[in-house]
C-alpha positions as CSV (number, residue, x, y, z in Angstrom):
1,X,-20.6,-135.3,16.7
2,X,-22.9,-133.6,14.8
3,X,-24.8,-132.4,18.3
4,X,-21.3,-131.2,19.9
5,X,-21.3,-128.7,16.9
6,X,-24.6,-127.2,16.8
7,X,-24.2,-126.6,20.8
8,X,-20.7,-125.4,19.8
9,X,-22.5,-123.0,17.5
10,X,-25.3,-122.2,19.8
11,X,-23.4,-121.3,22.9
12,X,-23.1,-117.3,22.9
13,X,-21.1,-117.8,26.3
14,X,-18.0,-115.2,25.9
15,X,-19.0,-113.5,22.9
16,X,-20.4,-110.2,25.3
17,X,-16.5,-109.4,25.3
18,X,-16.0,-109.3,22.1
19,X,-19.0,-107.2,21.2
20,X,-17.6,-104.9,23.7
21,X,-14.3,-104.5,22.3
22,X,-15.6,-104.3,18.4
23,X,-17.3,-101.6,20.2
24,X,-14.6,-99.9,21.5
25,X,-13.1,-100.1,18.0
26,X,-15.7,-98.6,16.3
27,X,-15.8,-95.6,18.5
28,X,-12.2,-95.0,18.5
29,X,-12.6,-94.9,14.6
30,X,-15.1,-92.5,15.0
31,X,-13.2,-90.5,17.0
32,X,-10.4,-90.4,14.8
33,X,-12.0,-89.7,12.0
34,X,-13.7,-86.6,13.5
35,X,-11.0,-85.5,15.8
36,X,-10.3,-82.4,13.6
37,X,-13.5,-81.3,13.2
38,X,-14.6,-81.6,16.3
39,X,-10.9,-79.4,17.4
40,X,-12.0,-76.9,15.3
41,X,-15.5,-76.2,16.5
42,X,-14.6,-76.4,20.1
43,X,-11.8,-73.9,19.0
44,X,-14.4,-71.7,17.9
45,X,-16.5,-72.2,20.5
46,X,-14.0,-71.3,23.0
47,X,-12.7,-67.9,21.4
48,X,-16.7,-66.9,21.2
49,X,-17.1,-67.4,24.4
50,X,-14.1,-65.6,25.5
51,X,-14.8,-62.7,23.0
52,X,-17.7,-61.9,24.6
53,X,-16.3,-62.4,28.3
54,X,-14.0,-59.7,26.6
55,X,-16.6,-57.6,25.5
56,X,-18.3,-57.4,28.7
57,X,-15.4,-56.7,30.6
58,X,-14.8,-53.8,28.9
59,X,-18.3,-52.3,28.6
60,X,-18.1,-52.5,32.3
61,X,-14.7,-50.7,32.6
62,X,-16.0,-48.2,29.7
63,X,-18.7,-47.6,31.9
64,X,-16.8,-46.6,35.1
């Protein structure tokens, strides 16, 4: 009896699934947890980048 537990306890047969989804869960936390900062920064990002399109769009026309 006492064999059938150890090779109970030693078989790692089905435990890749469950590493995958504690995984999962730990990166959806993550997420979460940053999800507003990250919004913000690729907010800012974005109206930099389309300031400047801005900008160069009308130093062309001012140049015309």
């Amino acid at each position: 009896m006492k064999n059938l537990i150890l090779a109970y306890l030693k078989d790692e047969e089905g435990q890749t699934s469950t590493e995958y989804i504690l995984l999962v869960a730990v990166v959806a936390l993550i997420v979460f947890k940053f999800k507003k900062t990250a919004d913000q920064k690729l907010t800012d990002i974005t109206n930099s980048v389309f300031s400047g399109a801005e900008g160069w769009v009308d130093q062309i026309n001012n140049g015309q």
